[in-house]
mmCIF file of the N, C-alpha and C atoms, coordinates in Angstrom:
data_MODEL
# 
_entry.id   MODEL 
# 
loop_
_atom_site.group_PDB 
_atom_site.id 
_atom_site.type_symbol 
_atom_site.label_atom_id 
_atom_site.label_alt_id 
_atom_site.label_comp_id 
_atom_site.label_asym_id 
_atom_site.label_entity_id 
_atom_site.label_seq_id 
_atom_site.pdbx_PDB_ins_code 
_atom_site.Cartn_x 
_atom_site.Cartn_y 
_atom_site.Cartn_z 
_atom_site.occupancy 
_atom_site.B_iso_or_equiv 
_atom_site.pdbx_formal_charge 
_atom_site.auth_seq_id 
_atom_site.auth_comp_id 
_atom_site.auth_asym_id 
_atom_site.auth_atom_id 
_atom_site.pdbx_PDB_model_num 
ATOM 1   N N  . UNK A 1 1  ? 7.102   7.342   -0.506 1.00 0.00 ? 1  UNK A N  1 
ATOM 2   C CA . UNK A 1 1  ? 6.094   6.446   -1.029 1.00 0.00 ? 1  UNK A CA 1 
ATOM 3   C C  . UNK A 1 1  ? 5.301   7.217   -2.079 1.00 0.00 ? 1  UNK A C  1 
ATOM 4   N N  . UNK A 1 2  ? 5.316   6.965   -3.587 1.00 0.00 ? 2  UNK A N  1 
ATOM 5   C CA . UNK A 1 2  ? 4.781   7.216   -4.137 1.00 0.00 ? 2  UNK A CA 1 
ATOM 6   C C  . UNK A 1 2  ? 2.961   7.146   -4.119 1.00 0.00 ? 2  UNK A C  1 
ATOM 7   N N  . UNK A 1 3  ? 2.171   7.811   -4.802 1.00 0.00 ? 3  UNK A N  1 
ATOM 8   C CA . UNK A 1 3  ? 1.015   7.420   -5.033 1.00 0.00 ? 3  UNK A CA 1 
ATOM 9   C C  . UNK A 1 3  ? 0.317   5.971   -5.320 1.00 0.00 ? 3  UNK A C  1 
ATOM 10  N N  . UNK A 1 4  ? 1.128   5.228   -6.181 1.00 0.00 ? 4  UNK A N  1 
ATOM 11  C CA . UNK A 1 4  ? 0.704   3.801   -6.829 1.00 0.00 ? 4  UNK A CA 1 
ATOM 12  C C  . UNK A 1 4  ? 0.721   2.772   -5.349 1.00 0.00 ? 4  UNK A C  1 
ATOM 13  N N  . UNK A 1 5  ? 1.998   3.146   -4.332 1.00 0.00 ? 5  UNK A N  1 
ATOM 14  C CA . UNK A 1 5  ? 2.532   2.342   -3.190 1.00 0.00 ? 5  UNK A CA 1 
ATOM 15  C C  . UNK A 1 5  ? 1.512   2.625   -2.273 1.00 0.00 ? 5  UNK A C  1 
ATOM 16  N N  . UNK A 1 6  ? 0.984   4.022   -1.926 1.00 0.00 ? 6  UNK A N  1 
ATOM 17  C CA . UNK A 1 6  ? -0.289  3.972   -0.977 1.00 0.00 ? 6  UNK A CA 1 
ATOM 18  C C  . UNK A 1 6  ? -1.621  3.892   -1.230 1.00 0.00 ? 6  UNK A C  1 
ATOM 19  N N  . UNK A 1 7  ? -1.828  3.774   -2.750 1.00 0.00 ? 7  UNK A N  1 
ATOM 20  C CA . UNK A 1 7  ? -3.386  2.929   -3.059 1.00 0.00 ? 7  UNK A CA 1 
ATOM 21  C C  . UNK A 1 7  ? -3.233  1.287   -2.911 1.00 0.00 ? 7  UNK A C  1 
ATOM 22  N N  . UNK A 1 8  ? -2.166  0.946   -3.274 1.00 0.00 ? 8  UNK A N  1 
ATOM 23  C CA . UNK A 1 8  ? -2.041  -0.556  -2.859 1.00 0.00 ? 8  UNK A CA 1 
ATOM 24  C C  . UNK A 1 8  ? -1.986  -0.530  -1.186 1.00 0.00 ? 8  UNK A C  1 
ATOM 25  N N  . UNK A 1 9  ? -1.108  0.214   -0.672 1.00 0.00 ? 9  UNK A N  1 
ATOM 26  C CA . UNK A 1 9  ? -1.185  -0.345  0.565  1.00 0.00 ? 9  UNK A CA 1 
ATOM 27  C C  . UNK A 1 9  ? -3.262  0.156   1.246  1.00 0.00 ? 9  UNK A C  1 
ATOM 28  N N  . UNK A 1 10 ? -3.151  0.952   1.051  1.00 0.00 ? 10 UNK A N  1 
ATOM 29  C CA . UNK A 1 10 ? -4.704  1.425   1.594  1.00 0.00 ? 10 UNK A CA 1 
ATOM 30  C C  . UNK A 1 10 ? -5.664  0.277   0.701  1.00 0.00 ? 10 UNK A C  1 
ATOM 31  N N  . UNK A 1 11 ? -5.863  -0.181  -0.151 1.00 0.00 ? 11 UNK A N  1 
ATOM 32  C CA . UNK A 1 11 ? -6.476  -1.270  -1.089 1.00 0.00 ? 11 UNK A CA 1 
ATOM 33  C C  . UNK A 1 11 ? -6.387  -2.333  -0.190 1.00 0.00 ? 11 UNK A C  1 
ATOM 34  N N  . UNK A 1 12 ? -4.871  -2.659  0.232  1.00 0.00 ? 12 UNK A N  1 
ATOM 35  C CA . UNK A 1 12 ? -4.224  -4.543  0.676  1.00 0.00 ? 12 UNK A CA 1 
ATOM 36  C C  . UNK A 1 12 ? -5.000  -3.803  2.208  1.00 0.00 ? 12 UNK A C  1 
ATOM 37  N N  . UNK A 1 13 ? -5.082  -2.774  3.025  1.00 0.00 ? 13 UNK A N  1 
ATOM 38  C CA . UNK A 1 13 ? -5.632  -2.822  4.419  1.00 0.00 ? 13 UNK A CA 1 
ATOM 39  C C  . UNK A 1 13 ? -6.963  -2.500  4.270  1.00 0.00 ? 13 UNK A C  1 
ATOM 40  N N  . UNK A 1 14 ? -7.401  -2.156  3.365  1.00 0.00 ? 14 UNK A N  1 
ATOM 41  C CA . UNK A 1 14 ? -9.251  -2.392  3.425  1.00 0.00 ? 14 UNK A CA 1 
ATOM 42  C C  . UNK A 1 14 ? -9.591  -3.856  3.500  1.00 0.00 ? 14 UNK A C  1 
ATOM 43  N N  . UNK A 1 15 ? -8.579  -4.265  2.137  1.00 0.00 ? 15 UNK A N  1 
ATOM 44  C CA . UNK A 1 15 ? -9.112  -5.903  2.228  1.00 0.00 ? 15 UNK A CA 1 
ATOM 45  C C  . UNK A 1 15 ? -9.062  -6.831  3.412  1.00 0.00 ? 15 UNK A C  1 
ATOM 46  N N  . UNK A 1 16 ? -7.760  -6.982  3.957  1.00 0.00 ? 16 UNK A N  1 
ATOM 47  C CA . UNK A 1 16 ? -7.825  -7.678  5.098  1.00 0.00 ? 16 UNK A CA 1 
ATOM 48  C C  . UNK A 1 16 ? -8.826  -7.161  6.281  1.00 0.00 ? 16 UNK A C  1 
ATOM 49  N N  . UNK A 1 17 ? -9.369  -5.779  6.337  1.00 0.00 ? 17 UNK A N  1 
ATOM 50  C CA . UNK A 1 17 ? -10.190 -5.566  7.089  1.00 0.00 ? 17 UNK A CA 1 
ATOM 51  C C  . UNK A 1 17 ? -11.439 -6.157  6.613  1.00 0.00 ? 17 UNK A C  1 
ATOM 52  N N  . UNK A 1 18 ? -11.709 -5.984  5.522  1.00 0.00 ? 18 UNK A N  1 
ATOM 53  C CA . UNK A 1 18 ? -13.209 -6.684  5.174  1.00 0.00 ? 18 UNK A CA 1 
ATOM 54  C C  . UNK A 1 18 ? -12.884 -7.999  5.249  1.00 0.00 ? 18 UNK A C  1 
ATOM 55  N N  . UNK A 1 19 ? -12.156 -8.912  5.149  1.00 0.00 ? 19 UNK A N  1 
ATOM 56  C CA . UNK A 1 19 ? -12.285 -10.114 5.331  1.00 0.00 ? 19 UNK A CA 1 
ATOM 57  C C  . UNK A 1 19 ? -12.417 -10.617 6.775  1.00 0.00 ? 19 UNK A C  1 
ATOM 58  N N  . UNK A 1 20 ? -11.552 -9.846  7.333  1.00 0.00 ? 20 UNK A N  1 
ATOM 59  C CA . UNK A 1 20 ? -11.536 -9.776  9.039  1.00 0.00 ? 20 UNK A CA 1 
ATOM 60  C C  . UNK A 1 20 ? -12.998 -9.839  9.342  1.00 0.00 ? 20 UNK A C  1 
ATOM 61  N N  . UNK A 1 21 ? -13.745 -8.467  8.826  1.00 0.00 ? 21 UNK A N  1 
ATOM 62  C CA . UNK A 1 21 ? -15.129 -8.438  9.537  1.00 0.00 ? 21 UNK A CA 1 
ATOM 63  C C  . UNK A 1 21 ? -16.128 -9.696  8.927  1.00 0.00 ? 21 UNK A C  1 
ATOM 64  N N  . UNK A 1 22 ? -15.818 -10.265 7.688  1.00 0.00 ? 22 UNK A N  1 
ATOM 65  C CA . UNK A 1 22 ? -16.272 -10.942 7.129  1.00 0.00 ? 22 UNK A CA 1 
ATOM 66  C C  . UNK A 1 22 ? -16.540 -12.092 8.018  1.00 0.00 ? 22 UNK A C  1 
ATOM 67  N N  . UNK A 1 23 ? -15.314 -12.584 8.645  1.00 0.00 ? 23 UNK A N  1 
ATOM 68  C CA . UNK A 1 23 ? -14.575 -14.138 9.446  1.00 0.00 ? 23 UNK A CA 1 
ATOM 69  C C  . UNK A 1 23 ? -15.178 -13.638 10.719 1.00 0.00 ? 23 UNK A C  1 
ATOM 70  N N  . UNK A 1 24 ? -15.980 -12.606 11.051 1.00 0.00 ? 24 UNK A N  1 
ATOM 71  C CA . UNK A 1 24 ? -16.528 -11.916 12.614 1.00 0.00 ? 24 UNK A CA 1 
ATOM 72  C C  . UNK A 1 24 ? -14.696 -11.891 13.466 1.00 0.00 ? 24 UNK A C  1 
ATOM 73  N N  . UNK A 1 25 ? -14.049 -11.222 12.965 1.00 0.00 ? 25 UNK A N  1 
ATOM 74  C CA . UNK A 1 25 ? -13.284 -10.939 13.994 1.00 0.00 ? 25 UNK A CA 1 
ATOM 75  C C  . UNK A 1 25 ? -12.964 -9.679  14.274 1.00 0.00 ? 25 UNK A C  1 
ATOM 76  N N  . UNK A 1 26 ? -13.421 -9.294  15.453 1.00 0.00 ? 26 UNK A N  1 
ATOM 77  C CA . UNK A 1 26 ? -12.870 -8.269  15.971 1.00 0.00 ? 26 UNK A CA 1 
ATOM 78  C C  . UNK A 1 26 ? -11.925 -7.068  15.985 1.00 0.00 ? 26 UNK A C  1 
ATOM 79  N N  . UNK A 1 27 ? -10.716 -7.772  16.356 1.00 0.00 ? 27 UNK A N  1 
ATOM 80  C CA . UNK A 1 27 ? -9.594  -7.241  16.346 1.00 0.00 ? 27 UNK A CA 1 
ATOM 81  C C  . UNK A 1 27 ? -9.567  -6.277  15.614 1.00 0.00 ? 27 UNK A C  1 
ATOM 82  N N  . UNK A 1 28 ? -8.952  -6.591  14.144 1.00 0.00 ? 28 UNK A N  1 
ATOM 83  C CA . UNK A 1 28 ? -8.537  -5.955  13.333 1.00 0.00 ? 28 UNK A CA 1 
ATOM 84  C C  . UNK A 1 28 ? -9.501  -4.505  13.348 1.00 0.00 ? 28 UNK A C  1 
ATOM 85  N N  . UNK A 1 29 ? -10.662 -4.888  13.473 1.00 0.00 ? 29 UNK A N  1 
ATOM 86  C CA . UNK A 1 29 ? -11.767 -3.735  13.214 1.00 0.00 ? 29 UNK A CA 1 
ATOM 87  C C  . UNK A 1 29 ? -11.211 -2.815  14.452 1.00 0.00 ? 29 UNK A C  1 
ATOM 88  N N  . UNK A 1 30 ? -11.100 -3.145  16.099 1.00 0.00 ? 30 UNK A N  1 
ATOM 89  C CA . UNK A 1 30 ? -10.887 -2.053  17.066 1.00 0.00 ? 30 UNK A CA 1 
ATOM 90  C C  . UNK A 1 30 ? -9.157  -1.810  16.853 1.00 0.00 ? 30 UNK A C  1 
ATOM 91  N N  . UNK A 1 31 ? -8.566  -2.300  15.976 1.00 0.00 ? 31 UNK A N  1 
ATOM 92  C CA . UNK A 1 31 ? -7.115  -1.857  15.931 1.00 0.00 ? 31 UNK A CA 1 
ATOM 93  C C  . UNK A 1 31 ? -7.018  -0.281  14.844 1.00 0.00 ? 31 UNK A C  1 
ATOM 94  N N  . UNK A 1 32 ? -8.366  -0.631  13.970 1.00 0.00 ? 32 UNK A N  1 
ATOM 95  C CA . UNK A 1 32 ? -8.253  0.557   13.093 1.00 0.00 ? 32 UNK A CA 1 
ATOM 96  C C  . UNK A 1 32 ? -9.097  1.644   13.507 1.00 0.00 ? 32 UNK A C  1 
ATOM 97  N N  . UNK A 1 33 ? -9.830  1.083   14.544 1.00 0.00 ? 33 UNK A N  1 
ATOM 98  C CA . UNK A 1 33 ? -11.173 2.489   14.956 1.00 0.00 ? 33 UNK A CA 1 
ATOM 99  C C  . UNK A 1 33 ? -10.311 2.997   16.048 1.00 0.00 ? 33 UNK A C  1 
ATOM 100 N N  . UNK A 1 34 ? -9.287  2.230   17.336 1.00 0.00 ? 34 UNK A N  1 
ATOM 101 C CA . UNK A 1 34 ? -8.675  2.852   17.728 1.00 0.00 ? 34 UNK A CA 1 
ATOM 102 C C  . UNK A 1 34 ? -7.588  3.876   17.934 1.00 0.00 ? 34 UNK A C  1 
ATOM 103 N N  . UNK A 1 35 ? -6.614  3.523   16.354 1.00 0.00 ? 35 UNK A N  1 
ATOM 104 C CA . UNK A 1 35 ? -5.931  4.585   15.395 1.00 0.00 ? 35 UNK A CA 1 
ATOM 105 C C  . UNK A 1 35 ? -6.371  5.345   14.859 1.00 0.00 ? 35 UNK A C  1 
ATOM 106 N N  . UNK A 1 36 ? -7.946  5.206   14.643 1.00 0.00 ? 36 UNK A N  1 
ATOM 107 C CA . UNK A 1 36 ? -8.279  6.030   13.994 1.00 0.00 ? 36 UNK A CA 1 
ATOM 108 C C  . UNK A 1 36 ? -8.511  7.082   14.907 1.00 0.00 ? 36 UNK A C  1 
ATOM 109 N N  . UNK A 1 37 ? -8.803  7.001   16.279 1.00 0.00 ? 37 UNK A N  1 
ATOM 110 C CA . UNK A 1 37 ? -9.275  7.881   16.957 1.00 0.00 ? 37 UNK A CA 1 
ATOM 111 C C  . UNK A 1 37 ? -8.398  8.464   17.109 1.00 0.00 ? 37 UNK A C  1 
ATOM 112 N N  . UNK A 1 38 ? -6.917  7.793   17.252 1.00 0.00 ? 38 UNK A N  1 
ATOM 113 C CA . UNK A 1 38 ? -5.497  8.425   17.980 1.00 0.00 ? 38 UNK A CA 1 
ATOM 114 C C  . UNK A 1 38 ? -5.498  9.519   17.309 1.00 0.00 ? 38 UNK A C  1 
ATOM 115 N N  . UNK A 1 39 ? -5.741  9.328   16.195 1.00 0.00 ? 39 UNK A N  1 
ATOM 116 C CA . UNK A 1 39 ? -4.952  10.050  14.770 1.00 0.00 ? 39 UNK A CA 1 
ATOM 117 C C  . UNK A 1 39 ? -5.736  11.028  14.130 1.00 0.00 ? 39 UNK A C  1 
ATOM 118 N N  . UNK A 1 40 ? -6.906  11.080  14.624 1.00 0.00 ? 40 UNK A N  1 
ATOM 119 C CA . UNK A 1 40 ? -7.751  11.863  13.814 1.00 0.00 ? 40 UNK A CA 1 
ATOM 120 C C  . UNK A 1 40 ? -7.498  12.529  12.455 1.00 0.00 ? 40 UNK A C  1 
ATOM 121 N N  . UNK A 1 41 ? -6.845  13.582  13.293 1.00 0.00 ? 41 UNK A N  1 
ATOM 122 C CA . UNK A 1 41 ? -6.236  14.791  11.998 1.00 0.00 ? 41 UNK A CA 1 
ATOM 123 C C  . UNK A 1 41 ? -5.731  14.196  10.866 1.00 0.00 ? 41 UNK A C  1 
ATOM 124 N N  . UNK A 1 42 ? -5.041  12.777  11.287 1.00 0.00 ? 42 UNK A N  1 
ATOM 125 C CA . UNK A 1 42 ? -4.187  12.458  10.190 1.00 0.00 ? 42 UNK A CA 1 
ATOM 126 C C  . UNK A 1 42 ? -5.388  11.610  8.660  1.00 0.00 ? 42 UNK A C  1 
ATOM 127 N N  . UNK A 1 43 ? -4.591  11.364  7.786  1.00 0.00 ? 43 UNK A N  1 
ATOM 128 C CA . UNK A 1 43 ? -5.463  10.987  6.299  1.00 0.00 ? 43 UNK A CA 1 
ATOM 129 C C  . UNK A 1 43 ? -6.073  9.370   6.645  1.00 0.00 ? 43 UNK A C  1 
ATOM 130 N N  . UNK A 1 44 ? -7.034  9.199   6.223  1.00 0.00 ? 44 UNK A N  1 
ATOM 131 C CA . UNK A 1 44 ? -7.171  7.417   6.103  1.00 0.00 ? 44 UNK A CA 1 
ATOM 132 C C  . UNK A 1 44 ? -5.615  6.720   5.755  1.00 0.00 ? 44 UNK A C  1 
ATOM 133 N N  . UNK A 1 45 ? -5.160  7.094   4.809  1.00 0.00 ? 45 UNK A N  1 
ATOM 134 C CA . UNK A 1 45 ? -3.842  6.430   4.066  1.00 0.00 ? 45 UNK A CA 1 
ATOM 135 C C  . UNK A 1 45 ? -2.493  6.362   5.381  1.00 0.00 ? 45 UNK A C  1 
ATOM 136 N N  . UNK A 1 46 ? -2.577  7.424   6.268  1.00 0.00 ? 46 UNK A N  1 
ATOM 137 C CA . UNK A 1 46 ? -1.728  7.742   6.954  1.00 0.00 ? 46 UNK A CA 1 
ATOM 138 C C  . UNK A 1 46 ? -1.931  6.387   8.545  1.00 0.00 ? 46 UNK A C  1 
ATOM 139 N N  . UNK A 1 47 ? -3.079  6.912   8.853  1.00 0.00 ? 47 UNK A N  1 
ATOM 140 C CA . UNK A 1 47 ? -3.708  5.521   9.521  1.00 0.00 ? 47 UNK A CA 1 
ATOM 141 C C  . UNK A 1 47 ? -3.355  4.414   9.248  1.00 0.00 ? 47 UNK A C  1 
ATOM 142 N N  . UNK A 1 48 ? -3.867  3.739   8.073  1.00 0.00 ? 48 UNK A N  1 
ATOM 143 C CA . UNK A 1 48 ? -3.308  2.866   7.250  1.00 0.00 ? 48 UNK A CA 1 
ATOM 144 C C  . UNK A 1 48 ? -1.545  2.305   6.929  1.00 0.00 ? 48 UNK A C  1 
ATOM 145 N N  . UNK A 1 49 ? -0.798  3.237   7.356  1.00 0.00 ? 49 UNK A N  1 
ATOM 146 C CA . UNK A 1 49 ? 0.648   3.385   7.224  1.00 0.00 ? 49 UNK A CA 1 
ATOM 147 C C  . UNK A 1 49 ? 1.189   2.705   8.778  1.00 0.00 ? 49 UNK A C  1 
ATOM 148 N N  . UNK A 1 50 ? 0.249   3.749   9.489  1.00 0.00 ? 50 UNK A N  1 
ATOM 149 C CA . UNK A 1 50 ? 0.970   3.622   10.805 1.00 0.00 ? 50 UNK A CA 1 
ATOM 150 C C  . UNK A 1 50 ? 0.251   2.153   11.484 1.00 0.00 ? 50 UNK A C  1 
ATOM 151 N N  . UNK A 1 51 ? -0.536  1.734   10.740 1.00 0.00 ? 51 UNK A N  1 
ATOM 152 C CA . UNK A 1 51 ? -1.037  0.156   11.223 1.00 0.00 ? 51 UNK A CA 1 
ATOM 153 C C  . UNK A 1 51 ? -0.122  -0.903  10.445 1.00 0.00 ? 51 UNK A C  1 
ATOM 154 N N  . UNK A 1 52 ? 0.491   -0.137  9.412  1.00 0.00 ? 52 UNK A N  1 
ATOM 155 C CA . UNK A 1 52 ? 1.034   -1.690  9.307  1.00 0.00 ? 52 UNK A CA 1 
ATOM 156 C C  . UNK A 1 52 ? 3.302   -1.503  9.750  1.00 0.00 ? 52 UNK A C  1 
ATOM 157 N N  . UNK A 1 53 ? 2.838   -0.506  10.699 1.00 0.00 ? 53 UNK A N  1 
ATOM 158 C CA . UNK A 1 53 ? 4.347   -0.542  11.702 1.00 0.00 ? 53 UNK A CA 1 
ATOM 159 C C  . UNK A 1 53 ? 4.434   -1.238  12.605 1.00 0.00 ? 53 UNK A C  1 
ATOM 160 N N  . UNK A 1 54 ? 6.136   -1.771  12.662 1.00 0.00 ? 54 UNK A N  1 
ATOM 161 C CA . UNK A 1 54 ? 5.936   -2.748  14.136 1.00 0.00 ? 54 UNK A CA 1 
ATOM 162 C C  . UNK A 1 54 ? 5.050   -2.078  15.353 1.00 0.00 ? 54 UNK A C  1 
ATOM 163 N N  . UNK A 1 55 ? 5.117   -3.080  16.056 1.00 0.00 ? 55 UNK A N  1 
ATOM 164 C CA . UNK A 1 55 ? 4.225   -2.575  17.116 1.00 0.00 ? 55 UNK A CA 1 
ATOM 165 C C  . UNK A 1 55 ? 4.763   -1.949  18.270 1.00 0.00 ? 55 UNK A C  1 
ATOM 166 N N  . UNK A 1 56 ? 6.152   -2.659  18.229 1.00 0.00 ? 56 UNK A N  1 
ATOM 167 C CA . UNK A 1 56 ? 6.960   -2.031  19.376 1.00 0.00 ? 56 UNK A CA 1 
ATOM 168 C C  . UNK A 1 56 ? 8.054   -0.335  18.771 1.00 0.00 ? 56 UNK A C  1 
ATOM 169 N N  . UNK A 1 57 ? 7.518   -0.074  17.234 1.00 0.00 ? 57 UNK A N  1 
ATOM 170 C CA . UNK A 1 57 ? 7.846   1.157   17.047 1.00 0.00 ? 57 UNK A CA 1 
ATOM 171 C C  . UNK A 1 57 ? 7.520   2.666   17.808 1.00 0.00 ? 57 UNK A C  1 
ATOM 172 N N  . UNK A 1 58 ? 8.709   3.248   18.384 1.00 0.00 ? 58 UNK A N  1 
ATOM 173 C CA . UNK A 1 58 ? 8.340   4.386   18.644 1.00 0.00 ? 58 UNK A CA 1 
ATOM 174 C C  . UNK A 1 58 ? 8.666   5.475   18.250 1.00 0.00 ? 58 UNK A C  1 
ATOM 175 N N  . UNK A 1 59 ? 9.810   6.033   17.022 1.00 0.00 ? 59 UNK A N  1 
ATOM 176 C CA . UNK A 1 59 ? 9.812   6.847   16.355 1.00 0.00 ? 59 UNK A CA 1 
ATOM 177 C C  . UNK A 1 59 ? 9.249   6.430   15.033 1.00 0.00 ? 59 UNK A C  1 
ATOM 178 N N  . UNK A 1 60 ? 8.990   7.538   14.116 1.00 0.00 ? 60 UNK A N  1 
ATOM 179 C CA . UNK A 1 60 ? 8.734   8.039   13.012 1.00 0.00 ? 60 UNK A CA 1 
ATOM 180 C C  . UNK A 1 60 ? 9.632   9.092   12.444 1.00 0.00 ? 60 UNK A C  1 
ATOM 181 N N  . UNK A 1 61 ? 9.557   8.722   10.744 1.00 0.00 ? 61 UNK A N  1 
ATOM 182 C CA . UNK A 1 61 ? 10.299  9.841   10.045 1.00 0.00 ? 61 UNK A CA 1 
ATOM 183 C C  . UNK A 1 61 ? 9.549   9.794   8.727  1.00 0.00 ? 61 UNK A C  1 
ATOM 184 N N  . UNK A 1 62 ? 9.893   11.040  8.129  1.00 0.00 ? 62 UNK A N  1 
ATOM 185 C CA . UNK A 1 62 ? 9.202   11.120  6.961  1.00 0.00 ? 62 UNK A CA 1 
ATOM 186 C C  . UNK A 1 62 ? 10.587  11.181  6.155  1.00 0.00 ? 62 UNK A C  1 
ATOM 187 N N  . UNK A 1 63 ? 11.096  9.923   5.059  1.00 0.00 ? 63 UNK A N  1 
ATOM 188 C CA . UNK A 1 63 ? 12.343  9.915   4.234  1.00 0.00 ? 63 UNK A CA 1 
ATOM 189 C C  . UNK A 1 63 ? 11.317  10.386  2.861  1.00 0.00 ? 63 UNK A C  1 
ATOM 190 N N  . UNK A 1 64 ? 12.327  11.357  2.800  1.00 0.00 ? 64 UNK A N  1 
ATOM 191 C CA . UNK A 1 64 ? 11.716  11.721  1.378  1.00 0.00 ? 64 UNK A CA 1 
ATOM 192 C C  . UNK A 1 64 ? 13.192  11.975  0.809  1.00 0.00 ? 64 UNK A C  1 
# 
């Protein structure tokens, strides 16, 4: 994933989060504070990555 692909994707998951909190819903907000906690170490962008994976994913790879 280039640079241009993870400002859009981090851009397209701020937005739906602010609209989320906008509409008072929940969810979305404890889906990202709870990754966020998982993940600490990892980048906002990376967070951001791993929220928009299936849900029933359990590996990861880095294709480069």
């Amino acid at each position: 994933m280039n640079a241009d692909e993870l400002e859009k994707l981090t851009t397209e998951a701020l937005h739906r989060l602010s609209t989320a909190l906008a509409q008072a819903h929940r969810k979305p907000l404890t889906a990202v504070l709870k990754t966020r906690a998982q993940f600490h170490r990892d980048s906002f962008h990376n967070v951001c990555r791993i929220l928009n994976q299936p849900r029933d994913a359990r590996r990861v790879s880095d294709h480069r």
